[in-house]
Structures are given as structure tokens and as C-alpha cells.
C-alpha positions as CSV (number, residue, x, y, z in Angstrom):
1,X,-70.6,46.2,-34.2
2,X,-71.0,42.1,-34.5
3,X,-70.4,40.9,-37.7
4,X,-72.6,38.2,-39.2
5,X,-71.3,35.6,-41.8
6,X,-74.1,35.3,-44.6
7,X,-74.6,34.0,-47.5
8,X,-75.7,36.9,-50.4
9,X,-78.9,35.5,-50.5
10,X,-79.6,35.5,-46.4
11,X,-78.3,38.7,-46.6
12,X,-80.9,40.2,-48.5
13,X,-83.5,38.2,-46.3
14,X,-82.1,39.6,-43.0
15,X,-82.2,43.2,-44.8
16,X,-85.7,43.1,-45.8
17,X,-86.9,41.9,-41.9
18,X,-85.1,44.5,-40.4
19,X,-85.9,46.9,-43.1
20,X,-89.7,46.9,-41.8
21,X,-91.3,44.1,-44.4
22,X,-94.8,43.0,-43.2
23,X,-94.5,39.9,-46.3
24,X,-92.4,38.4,-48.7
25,X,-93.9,36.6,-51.6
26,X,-92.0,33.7,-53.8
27,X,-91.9,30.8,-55.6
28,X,-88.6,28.4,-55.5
29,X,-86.4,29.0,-57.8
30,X,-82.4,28.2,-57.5
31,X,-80.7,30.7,-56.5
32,X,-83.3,33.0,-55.5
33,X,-84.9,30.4,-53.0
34,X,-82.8,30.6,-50.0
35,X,-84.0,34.2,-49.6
36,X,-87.5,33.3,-48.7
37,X,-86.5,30.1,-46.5
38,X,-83.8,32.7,-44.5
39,X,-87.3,34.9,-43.6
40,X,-89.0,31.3,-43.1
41,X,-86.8,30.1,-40.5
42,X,-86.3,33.5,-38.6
43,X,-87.8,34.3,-35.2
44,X,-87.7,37.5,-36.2
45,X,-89.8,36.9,-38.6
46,X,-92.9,34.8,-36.1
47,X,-92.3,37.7,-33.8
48,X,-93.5,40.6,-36.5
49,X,-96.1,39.0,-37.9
50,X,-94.2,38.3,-41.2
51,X,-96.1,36.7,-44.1
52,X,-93.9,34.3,-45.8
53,X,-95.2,31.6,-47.2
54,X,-94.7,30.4,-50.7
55,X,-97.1,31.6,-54.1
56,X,-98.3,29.5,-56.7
57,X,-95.8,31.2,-59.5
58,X,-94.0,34.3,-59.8
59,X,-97.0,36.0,-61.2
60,X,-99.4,35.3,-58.1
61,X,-96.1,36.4,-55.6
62,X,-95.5,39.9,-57.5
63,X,-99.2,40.5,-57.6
64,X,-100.2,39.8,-54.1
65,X,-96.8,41.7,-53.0
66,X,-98.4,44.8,-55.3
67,X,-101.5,44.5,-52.9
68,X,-99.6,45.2,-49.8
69,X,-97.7,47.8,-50.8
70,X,-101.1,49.2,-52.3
71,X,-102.2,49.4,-48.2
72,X,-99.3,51.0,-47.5
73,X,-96.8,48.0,-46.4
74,X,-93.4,47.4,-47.2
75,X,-93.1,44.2,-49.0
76,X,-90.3,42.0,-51.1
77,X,-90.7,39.7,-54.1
78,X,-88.0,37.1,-54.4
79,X,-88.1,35.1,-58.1
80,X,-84.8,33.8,-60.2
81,X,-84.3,35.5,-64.2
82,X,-86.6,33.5,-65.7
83,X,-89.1,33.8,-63.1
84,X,-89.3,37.5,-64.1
85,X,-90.9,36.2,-67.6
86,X,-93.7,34.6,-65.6
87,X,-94.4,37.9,-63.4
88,X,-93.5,40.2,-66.6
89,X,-97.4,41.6,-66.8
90,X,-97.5,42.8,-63.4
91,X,-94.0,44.0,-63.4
92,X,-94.4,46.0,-66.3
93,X,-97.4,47.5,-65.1
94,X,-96.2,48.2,-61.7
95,X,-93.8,50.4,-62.6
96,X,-97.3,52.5,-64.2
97,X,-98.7,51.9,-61.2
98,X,-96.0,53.0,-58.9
99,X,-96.5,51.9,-55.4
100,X,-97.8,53.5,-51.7
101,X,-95.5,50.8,-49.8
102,X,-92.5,50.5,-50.4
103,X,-91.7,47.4,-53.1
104,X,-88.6,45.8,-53.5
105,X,-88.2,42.8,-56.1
106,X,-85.0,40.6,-55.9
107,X,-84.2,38.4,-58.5
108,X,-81.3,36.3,-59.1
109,X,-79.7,36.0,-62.3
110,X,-77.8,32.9,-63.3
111,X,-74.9,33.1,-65.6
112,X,-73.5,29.8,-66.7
113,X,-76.9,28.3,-66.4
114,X,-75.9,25.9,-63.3
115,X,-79.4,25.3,-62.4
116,X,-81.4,27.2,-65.4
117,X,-82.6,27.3,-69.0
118,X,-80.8,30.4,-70.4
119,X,-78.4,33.0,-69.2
120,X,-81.2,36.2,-69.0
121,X,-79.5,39.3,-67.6
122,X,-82.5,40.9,-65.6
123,X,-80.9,44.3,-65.7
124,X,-82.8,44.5,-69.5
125,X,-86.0,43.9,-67.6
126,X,-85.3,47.0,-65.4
127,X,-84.1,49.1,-68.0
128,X,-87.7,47.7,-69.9
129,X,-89.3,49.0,-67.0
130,X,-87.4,52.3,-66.4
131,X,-87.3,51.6,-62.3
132,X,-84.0,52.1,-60.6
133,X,-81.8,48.8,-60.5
134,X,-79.4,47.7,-58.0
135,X,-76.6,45.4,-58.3
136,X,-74.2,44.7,-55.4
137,X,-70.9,43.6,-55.5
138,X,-70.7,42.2,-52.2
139,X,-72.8,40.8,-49.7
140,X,-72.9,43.8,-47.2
141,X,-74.0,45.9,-50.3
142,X,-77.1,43.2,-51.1
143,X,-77.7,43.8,-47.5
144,X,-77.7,48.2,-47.8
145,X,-79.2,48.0,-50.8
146,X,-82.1,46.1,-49.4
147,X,-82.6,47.6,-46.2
148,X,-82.7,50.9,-47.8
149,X,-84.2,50.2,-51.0
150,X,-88.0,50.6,-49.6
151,X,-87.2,54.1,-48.6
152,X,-86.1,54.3,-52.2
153,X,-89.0,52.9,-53.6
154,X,-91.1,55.0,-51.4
155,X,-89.1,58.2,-52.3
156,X,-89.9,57.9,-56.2
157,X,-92.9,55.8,-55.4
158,X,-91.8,52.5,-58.2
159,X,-90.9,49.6,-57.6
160,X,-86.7,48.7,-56.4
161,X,-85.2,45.5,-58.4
162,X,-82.4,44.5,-56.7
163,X,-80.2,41.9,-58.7
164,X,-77.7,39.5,-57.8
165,X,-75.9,36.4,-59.4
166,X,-75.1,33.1,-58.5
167,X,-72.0,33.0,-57.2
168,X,-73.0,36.4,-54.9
169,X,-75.9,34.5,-53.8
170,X,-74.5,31.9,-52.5
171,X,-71.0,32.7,-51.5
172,X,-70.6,34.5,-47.6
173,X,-69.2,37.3,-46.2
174,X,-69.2,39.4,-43.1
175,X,-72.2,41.5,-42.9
176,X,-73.0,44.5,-40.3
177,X,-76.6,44.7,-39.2
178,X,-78.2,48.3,-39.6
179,X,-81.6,49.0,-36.9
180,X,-84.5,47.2,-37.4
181,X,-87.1,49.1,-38.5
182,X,-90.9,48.8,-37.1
183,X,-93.6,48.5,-40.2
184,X,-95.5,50.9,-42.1
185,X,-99.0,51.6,-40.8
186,X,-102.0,50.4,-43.0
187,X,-102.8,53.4,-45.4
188,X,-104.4,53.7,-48.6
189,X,-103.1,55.5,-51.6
190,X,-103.9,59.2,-51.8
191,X,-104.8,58.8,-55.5
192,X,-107.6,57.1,-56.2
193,X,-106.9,55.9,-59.9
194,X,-102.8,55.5,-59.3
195,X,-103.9,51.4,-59.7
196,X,-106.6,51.7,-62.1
197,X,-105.1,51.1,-65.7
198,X,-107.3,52.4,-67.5
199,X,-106.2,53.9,-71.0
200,X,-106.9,57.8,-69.6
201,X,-105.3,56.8,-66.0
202,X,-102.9,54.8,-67.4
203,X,-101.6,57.6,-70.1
204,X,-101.2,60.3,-66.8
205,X,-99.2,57.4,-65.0
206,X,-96.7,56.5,-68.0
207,X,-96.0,60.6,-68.9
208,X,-95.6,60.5,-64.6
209,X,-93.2,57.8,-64.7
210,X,-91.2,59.1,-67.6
211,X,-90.7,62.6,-66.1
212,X,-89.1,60.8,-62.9
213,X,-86.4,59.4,-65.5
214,X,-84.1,62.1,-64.5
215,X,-84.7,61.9,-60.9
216,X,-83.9,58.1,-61.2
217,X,-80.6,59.1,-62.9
218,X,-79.8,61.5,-60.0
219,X,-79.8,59.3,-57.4
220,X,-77.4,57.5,-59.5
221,X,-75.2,60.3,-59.7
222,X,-75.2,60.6,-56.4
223,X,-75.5,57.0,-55.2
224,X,-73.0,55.6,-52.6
225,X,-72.6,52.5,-54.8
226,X,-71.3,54.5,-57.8
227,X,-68.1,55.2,-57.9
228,X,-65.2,56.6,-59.8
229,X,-61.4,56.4,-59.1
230,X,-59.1,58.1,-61.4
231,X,-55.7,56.7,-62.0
232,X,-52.5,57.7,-63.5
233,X,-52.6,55.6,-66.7
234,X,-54.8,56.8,-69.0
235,X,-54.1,53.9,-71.6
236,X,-57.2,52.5,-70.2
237,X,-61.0,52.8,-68.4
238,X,-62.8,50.2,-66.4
239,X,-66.1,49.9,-65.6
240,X,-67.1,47.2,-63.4
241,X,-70.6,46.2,-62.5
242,X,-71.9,44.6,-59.7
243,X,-70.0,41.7,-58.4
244,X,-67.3,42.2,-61.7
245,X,-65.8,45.1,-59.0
246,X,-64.9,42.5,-57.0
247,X,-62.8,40.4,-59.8
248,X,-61.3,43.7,-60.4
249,X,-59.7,44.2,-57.4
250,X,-58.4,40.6,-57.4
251,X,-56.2,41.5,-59.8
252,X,-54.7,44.1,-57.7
253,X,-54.7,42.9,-54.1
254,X,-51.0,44.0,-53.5
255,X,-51.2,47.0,-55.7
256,X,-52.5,50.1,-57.1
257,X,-54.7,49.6,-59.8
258,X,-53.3,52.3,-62.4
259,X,-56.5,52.6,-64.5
260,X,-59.2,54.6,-63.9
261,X,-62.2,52.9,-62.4
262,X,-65.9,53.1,-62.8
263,X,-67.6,51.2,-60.0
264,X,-71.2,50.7,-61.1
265,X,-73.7,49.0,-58.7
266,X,-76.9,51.5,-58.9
267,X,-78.5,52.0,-62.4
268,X,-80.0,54.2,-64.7
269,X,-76.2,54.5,-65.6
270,X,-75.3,58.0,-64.7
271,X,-74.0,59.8,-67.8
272,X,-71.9,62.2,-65.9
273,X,-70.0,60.1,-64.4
274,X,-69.1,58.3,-67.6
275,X,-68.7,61.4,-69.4
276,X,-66.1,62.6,-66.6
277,X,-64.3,59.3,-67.1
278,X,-64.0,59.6,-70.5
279,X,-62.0,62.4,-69.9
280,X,-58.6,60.3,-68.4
281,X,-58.8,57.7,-70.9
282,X,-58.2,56.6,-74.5
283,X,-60.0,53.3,-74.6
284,X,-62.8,51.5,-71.8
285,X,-62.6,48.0,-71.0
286,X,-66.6,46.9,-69.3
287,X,-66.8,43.9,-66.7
288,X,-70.0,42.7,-66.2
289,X,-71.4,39.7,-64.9
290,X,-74.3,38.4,-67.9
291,X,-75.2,40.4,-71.4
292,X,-73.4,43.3,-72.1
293,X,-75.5,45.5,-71.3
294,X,-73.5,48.6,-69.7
295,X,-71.1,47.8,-73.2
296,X,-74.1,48.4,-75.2
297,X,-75.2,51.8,-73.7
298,X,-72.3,53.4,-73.2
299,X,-71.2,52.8,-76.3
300,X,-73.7,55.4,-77.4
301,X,-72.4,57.8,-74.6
302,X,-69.3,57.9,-75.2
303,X,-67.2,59.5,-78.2
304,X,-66.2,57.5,-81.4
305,X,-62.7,58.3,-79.7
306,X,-63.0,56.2,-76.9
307,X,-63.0,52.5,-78.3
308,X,-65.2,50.1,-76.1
309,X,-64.6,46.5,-75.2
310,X,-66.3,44.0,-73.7
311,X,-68.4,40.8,-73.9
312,X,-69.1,42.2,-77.7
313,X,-66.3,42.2,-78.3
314,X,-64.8,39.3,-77.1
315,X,-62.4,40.8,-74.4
316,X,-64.3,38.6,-72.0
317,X,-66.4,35.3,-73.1
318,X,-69.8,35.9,-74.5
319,X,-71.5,33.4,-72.2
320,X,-70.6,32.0,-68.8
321,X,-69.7,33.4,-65.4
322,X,-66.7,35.6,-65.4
323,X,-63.9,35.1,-62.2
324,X,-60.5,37.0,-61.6
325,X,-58.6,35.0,-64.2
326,X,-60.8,35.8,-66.9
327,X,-60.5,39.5,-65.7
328,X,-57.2,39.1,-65.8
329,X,-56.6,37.8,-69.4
330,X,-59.0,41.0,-70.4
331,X,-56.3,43.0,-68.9
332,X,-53.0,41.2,-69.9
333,X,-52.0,40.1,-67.2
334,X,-50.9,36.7,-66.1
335,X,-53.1,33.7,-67.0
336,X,-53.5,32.1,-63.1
337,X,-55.9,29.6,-64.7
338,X,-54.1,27.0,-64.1
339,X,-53.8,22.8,-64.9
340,X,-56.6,21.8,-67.1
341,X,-58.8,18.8,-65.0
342,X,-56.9,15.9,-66.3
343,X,-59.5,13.2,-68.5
344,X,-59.6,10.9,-66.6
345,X,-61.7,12.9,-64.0
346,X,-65.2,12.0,-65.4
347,X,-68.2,14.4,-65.2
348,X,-71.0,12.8,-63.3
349,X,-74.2,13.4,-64.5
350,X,-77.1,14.2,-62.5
351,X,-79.1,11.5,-61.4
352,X,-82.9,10.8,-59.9
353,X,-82.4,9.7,-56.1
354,X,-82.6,6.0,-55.6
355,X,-85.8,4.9,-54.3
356,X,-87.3,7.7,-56.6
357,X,-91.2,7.6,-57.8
358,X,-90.4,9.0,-60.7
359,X,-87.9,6.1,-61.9
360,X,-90.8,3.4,-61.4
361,X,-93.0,6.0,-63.4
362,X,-90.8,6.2,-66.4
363,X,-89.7,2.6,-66.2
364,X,-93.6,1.6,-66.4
365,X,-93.7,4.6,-69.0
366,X,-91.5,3.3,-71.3
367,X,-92.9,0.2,-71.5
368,X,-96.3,1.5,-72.4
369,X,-94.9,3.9,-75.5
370,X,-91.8,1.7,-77.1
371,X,-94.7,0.0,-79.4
372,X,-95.2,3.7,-80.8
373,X,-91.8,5.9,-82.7
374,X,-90.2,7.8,-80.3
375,X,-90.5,11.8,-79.4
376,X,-94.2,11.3,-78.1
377,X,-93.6,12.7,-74.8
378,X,-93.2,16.2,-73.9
379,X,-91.8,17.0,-70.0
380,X,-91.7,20.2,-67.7
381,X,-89.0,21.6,-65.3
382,X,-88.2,19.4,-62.3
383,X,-86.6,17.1,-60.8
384,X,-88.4,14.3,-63.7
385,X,-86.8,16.3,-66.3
386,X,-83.6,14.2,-65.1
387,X,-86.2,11.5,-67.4
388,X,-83.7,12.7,-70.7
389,X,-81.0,10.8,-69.7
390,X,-79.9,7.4,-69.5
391,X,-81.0,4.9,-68.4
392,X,-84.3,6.7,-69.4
393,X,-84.3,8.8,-72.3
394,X,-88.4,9.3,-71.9
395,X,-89.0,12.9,-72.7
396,X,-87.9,14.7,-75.5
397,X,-88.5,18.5,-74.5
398,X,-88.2,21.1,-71.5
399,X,-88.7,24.1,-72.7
400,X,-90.3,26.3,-69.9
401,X,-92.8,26.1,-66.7
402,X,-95.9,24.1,-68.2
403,X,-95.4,23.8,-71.7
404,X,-95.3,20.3,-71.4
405,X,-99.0,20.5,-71.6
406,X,-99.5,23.0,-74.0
407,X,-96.3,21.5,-76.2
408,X,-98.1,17.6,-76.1
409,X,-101.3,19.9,-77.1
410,X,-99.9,21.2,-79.9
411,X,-98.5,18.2,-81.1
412,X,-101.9,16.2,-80.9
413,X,-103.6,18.9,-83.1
414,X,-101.5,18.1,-85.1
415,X,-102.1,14.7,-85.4
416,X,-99.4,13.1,-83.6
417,X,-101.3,10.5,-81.8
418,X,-100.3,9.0,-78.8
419,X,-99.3,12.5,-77.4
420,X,-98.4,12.5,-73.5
421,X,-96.9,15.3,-71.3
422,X,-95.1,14.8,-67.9
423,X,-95.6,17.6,-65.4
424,X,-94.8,17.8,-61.5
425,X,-96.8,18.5,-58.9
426,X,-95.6,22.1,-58.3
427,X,-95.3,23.1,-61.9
428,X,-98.8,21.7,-62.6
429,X,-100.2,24.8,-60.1
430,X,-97.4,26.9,-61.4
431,X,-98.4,26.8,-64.8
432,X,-99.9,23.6,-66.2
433,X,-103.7,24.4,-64.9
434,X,-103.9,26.5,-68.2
435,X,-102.7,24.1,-70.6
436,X,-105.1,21.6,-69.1
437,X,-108.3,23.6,-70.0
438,X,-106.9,24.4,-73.1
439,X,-107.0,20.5,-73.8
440,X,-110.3,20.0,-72.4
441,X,-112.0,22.9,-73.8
442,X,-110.3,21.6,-77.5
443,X,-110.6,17.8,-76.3
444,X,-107.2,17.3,-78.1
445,X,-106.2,13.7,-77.6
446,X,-103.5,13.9,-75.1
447,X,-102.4,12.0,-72.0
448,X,-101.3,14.3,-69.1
449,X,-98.8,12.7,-66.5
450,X,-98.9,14.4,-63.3
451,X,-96.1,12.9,-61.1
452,X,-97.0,14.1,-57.8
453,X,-93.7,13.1,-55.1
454,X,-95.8,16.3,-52.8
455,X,-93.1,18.7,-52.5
456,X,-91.1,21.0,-54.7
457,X,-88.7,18.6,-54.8
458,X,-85.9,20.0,-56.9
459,X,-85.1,23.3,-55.1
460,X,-85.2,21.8,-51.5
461,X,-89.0,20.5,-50.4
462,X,-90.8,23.3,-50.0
463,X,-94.3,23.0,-49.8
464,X,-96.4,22.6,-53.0
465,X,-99.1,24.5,-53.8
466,X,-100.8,21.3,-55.4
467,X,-100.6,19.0,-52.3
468,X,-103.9,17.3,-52.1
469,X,-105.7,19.4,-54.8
470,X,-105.1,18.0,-57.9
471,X,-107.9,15.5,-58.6
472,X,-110.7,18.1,-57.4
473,X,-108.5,21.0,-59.9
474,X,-108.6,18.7,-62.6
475,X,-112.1,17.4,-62.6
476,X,-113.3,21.7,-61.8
477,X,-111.4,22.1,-65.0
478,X,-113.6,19.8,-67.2
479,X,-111.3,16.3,-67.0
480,X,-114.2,13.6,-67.1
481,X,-113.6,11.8,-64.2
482,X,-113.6,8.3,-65.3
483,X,-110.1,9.7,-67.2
484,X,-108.7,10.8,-63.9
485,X,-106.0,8.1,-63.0
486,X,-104.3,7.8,-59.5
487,X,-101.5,5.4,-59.0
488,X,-98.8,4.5,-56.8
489,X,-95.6,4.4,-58.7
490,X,-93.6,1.3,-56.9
491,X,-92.0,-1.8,-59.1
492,X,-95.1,-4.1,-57.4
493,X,-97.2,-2.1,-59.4
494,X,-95.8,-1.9,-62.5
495,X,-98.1,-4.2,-64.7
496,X,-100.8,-2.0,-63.7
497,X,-99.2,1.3,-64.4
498,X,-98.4,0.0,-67.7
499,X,-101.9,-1.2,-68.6
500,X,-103.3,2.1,-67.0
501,X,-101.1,3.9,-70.0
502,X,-102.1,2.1,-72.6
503,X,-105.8,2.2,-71.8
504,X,-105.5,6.1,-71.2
505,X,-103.5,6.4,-74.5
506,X,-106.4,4.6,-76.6
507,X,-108.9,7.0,-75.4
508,X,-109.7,9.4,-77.6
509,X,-109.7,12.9,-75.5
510,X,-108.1,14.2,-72.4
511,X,-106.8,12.0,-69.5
512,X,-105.0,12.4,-66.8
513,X,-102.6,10.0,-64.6
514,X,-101.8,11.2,-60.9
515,X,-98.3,8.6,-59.6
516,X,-98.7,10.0,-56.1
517,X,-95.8,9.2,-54.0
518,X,-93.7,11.4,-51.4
519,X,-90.4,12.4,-52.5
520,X,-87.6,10.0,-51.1
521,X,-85.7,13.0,-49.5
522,X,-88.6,14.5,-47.9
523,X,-89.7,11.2,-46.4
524,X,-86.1,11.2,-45.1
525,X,-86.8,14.8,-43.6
526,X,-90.2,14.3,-41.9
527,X,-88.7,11.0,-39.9
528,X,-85.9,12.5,-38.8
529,X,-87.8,15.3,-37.3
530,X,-90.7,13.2,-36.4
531,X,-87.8,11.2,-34.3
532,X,-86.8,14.3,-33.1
533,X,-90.1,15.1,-31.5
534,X,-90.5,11.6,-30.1
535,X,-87.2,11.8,-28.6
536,X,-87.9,15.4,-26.8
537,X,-91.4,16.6,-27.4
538,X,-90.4,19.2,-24.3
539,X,-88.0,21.0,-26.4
540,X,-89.9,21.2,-29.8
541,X,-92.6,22.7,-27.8
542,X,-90.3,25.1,-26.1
């Protein structure tokens, strides 16, 4: 068989085509987002009909992903950790719900917080929601787990999460291709009331979902991706989770590891197993990737005998990523750390491209607000958010998708006047339309800055869900129209932009400012291809 090299994340795509979906639903989010681009850009993908374009939020994609697997299609939803708190509701429920299609949900946790606002291990989620949860350790087992995970979901009819972490997702390996699989047929659920949640259906669907518990914990028992190795030194356990296994075997590359070893990649953790292991040693060291929470539960499995360490306990760091050196100070073994980066290597700071809208927006922002004290305006999530740092230093809070809104809101109720907000195009449809009618139907005094570059600039272009809606959204949701601004940001323009801030900022009530202007890389894109074309329209058409 021909190996492929992919990385974790375009494994999991390629699983999920040739594991018979008929959609994928997402929204960008690093490092979940290359999964969804990898089904974009197949032919595989225009050849089966695939759905794949990109959702408003997280919410939208795991709701809409429900509805196909309610007629009878397989389907995936792709989000990052904190993605999962946007979609929470439905995921929650679906798990009450069961499914008719098989559902699989893959999120991508990121420890370290290279690209996010906390470290959320998703694994609590799944355990919240008592589905099954799979976590490979390599990229072949992201692509199994995948391509068979919608016969599991269709087996004990609940959703599949499968989760990965950064460095899976975007590391590569060799992965063999299983069959590609044709799609379900359209059929309906045999039980008419399996999605209605009402309190009387709704009580029959929880008791049905808790009496599955112990099937759940069987096929964990007998799961391929569970594993235990005995070894000859009982002085110490290991159980290692997910891509932790891996780190593991680091240590050992040119020997036998002389512990006894609990691989762990398919959860409800199966008691048995960890019972059985208990039985070859004195004390258990856990390695997992995020919260400790496999050091947490079996804690209450095994005896008071058996001492358990872990991220509680500080064998490994609390926060952060782990790696094989790490690992290896948890065991004893030689620190292979190495030289510390020598301080004269400086870090860099991220930075807003040059030729950016958003630094003329700021630049005309600032001028507008340094008459007032500072802390009067609140931000979003995106690429603007760079706005914090020098030379800037305009915004003063990122908290999560759209509270900048409902934050500058807030703030203006209670009385802090100037208030502003500055949202992006993206995250305004993502989760800013909310906070708007809020304002409006409270007419709190608050100007909302909607800096619109067209694209979901931050995690790689994709389309936005906004793109040439946001004027018509915000006068449907009750903005008076003379308050709706829409400006160019460029310096020959900058007088204006100023002015058009301090007029919006004596208003008394909502206003809006659009500074519409196509993000610098994705201009760069679209000539490049659109050179492309001109130089051989034959083979684009090809």
C-alpha cells in the first residue's frame, strides 16, 4: 500500500472523504482550520457532491451538521477548544438526541495557547457529554479513528468527538489510505420524537443515553487504541494519552521500556484495564497532553496504595505543551533540554502586515479618543487585536468572540461615556450581531467599529460570512441609518476618519463605522491568481 505524508489535520480530512461524508461544517479556527480547507481543495471532494463551505460560528456548523445526520448522512464538524463553548448548546443536546447519520465532531485543543485564549482540554466536554472520545497519538490513528468513527457513531447512535492537539495537527507522518466508502442513502429517523426535546421526550432520551454508559466503556475495553504492556519493573505505571504515547516511546527508542504501560487513546477510560494495571505496580506516573484529567479519575479508581502523579502534582508542568524531555525529567532520566536561547536572541512580537487597513484605522482612532482617559475601547479576536501593542496600544480588552460589543455595552450603562468597540468583519457575523441589538434595543451610547479587510484574515482568508452584508444587517437590526458610517481606511483619508469619530462619539445612541478595505494578503492572493488566469486561461479551465 502507498503511503501518504499528511499533516494530522489533512489526515482527518482525507478520513472523513473516504469515510462516506456527504458535508463538513466549520468555522476557522487555528489549528482546527486546515481540516476543512484539506476537504476544500480535494477533487474528491467536487466529485461526491461534498458540502464544504464555511458556517457563520461553531454553533450554526454543529447545528446544520445535526440536520444531515438527522436525514440519515454521515457528516463532520471541525471547530478548535474554545469553539466548542460557542457550539456547547447543541453539543450538549446532541448527545440527548443521538443521531441517524453517523456524526463525528473534531476539535483541536491548544496547549500552550500558540494561537488561543486559554488552554481548554476538550476531553472535559466529552466526559460532560458522556459520548465516546477519541484521542490519537499519531497521525495514522487520527486518520482510523475518523474513518471509522461514523460507524461508531452509528453503532451507539451519539455523536464521535475526536480530539487532537497542536503539535498532532500540524506535524506529518505517513498515513495508509483505508477504501473509500460511498454515502449513506437519505433516510429519516425511525423515531419520531428522538429530536424533539421536549421535557417527556427528552427524560426517555437522557435515561437512553445513560444506560449506553457501559456499552461506551466496552468498546473501550476492547478498543484497538487501548493498550496495556506489562513490564518487569514494577517500581512504576504509565499511562499515556493520546499523543503523550508518543513522548513515551522517545524516551526508549533503543530500549525496552521496563515499566508497565497504559496506552490510552479511546475514552470512557476503561476501568479494567486500569484495575489490571494496578496489579504490576506500586505507584502510576499519567502523561497527558492538557488538564489532568485521566490523573483526576483514576485517582478515584485506583487504591490509596497506588500513589498517582501527574500534572497535579507537578511531575510534569501544569500548563504548556509537554515534549520527550519533559517526559523525561518526569521519569529521571537525562535532562536533553539543552542550551538555554542565549538573550540576545530577541522575541519578535507579532505585528499587523504593512499596508494594513487596520493600522490607518487605529492611527485615525487614536487621534479621535487621546482628548478622553484611556481604556474606552473594547476589541474582539482577530487579526486587529494585534491593536494592544505598540506602536498602538488602542484596545484595552479581548476577551472572547463578540464581547467587544457587549463589553463597550456594558461599560456605557454604566456611564463610561465615549464607549467604542472594535470588531472584524467575520467576528461581527460570528458573534457580534447579538451584541448589536442588544445596544439598539437599550440605545446604550456606544460607538461600534466594524473593520471590514473581507476575509477571515487571521487564520488564512477564508471567506467571510459578512462580505457585502453588513450595512443591510445593521440597519435590519434597528441602527438608524444616518449612524451607519462607511469609510475607506488609507492615510489620504485620515482627517475625515478622525472627524467621522468624533461626530459618531458625540451622538448620543448607537453608531456604527464600516473601514472597508481588502486585507493586504488577500489582495496579494487574488492578483496572483488572477495573473495566473490571464497567463493560461486554457489550463484553469481544464
Amino acid at each position: 500500500m502507498k503511503q501518504n505524508l499528511y499533516l494530522g489535520v489533512e489526515a482527518i480530512g482525507q478520513a472523513a472523504i473516504d469515510g462516506g461524508i456527504s458535508g463538513v461544517y466549520a468555522y476557522p479556527g487555528t489549528p482546527s482550520t486546515e481540516i476543512t480547507e484539506f476537504i476544500q481543495d480535494s477533487k474528491l471532494t467536487v466529485e461526491k457532491g461534498i458540502r464544504s463551505k464555511w458556517s457563520a460560528n461553531e454553533k450554526t456548523a454543529y447545528e446544520a451538521a445535526l440536520g444531515m445526520s438527522y436525514a440519515g448522512k454521515r457528516s463532520m464538524v471541525c471547530m478548535k477548544h474554545v469553539g466548542l463553548n460557542v457550539a456547547a448548546d447543541v453539543f450538549m443536546n446532541s448527545a440527548i438526541t443521538g443521531v441517524n447519520g453517523g456524526l463525528v465532531l473534531a476539535v483541536a485543543d491548544d496547549p500552550s495557547m500558540h494561537s488561543s485564549q486559554n488552554e481548554q482540554d476538550s476531553r472535559y466536554y466529552g466526559k460532560f457529554a458522556m459520548i465516546p472520545v477519541l484521542e490519537p497519538s499519531n497521525q495514522q490513528e487520527a486518520y482510523n479513528m475518523v474513518y471509522h468513527g461514523f460507524a461508531l457513531s452509528e453503532k451507539l447512535s451519539v455523536p464521535v468527538m475526536v480530539r487532537i492537539t497542536t503539535r498532532l495537527a500540524h506535524s506529518r507522518s505517513g498515513v495508509y489510505r483505508l477504501e473509500e466508502q460511498a454515502q449513506n442513502q437519505l433516510v429519516l429517523p425511525n423515531d419520531p420524537s428522538q429530536f424533539i426535546l421536549l421535557p417527556s421526550s427528552a427524560r426517555k432520551r437522557y435515561q437512553s443515553l445513560l444506560s449506553k454508559q457501559d456499552d461506551f466503556e466496552k468498546e473501550a475495553e476492547d478498543s484497538e487504541y487501548n493498550s496495556l504492556e506489562i513490564g518487569s519493573d514494577r517500581s512504576l505505571g504509565i499511562i499515556a494519552c493520546g499523543i503523550a504515547y508518543n513522548y513515551l516511546n522517545e524516551n526508549f527508542q533503543d530500549e525496552e521500556c521496563p515499566f508497565s504501560v497504559l496506552k490510552l487513546s479511546q475514552y470512557p477510560i476503561p476501568e479494567n484495564t486500569v484495575l489490571e494495571m494496578q496489579k504490576h505496580c506500586d505507584e502510576v506516573l499519567v502523561l497527558e497532553e492538557g488538564y489532568p484529567v485521566v490523573e483526576e479519575l483514576v485517582k478515584g479508581i485506583f487504591s490509596k496504595k497506588v500513589k498517582v502523579s501527574g500534572r497535579l502534582s507537578g511531575a510534569v508542568p501544569r500548563s504548556g505543551e509537554l515534549n520527550a524531555d519533559l517526559v523525561a525529567l518526569a521519569l529521571g532520566r537525562e535532562d536533553k533540554q539543552g542550551l538555554e536561547v542565549p538573550g540576545l536572541v530577541v522575541n519578535r512580537p507579532p505585528a499587523l502586515c504593512q499596508g494594513c487597513g487596520h493600522q490607518d484605522m487605529f492611527n485615525a482612532l487614536n487621534e479621535a479618543v487621546n482628548k478622553y482617559s484611556k481604556g474606552r475601547v473594547f476589541s474582539d479576536i482577530g487579526c486587529y487585536t494585534l491593536g494592544a501593542l505598540p506602536p498602538y496600544k488602542s484596545i484595552y480588552s479581548c476577551v472572547d468572540m463578540g464581547a467587544s460589543i457587549t463589553m463597550a455595552k456594558g461599560a456605557a450603562d454604566a456611564g463610561l461615556i465615549p464607549s467604542l468597540a472594535v470588531i472584524g468583519d467575520s467576528t461581527f457575523t460570528h458573534s457580534g450581531i447579538t451584541g448589536l441589538l442588544d445596544a439598539v434595543n437599550d440605545q446604550s451610547n456606544v460607538v461600534i467599529v466594524i473593520s471590514d479587510n473581507e476575509s477571515v484574515s487571521m487564520t488564512g482568508g477564508q471567506d467571510s460570512s459578512a462580505l457585502g452584508k453588513i450595512e443591510a444587517i445593521c440597519k435590519g437590526v434597528g441602527v438608524d441609518p444616518d449612524h451607519i458610517r462607511t469609510l475607506v481606511p488609507m492615510k489620504k483619508y485620515h482627517e475625515i476618519m478622525v472627524k467621522t469619530f468624533e461626530q459618531e462619539m458625540a451622538y448620543e445612541g448607537v453608531s456604527v463605522i464600516v473601514f472597508r478595505r481588502e486585507c493586504i494578503q488577500a489582495a496579494a492572493r487574488r492578483r496572483r491568481k488572477e495573473r495566473k488566469i490571464k497567463e493560461n486561461p486554457k489550463k484553469l479551465a481544464e
